[in-house]
C-alpha positions as CSV (number, residue, x, y, z in Angstrom):
1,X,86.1,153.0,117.4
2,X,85.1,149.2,115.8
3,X,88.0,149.5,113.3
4,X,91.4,150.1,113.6
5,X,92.5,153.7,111.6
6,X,95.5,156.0,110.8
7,X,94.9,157.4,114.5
8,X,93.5,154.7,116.9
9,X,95.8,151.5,117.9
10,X,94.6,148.1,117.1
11,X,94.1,147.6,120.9
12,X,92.3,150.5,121.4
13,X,89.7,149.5,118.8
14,X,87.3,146.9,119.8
15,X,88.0,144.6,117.2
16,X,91.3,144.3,118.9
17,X,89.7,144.0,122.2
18,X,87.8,141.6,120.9
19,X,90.7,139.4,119.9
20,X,91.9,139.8,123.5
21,X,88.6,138.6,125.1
22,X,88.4,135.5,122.5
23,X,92.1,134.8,123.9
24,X,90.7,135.4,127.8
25,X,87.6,132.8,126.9
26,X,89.8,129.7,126.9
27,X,87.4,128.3,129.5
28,X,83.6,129.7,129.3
29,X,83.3,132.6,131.7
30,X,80.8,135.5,132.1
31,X,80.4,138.9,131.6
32,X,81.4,139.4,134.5
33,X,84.7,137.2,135.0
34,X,85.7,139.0,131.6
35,X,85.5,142.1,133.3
36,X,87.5,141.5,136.0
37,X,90.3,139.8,134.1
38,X,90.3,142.8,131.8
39,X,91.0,145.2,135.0
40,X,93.8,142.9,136.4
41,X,95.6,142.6,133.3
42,X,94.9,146.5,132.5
43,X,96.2,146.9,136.0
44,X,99.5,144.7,135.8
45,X,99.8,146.1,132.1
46,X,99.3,142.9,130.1
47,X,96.5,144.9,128.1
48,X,97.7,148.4,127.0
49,X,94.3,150.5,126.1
50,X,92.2,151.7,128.5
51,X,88.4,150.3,127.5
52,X,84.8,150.9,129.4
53,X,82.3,148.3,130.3
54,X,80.2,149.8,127.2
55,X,83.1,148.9,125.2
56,X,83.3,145.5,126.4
57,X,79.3,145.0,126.1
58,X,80.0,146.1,122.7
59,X,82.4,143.9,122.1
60,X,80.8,140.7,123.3
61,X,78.1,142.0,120.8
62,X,80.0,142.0,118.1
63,X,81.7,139.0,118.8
64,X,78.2,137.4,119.5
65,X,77.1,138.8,115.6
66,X,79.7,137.0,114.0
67,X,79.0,133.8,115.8
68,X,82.8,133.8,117.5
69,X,81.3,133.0,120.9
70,X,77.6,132.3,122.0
71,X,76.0,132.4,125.3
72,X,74.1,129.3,127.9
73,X,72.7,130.6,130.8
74,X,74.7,133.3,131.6
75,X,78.4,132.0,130.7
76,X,79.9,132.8,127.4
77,X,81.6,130.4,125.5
78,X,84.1,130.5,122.3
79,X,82.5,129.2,119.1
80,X,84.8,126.4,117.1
């Protein structure tokens, strides 16, 4: 689900996964780094939703589309 709706929490959507990867790429990282620090904080229960690596891919994607982060060999960075 992209969009948050009457039955899916903002976290579980990945516009609000997004939001939590921009917040993960306060140093540029890759794929994946973002993966792993997803899992940990999953784990440890600083991120609530469960998400695939699809989802993430997705995400990045999207994020990527609206020009939010952009990628140089391999490491992602956040746009200003």
């Amino acid at each position: 689900m992209v969009l948050p709706s009457k039955h899916v929490n903002f976290s579980e959507s990945l516009l609000g996964f997004g939001s939590y990867l921009l917040q993960k790429l306060d140093r540029p990282s890759s794929v994946d780094e973002l993966w792993k620090a997803y899992q940990t904080d999953l784990k440890l229960g600083y991120y609530f939703a469960k998400q695939s690596f699809d989802n993430l891919t997705l995400t990045l994607i999207f994020l990527y589309g609206i020009k939010a982060i952009k990628e140089e060999k391999g490491v992602i960075h956040k746009c200003n």
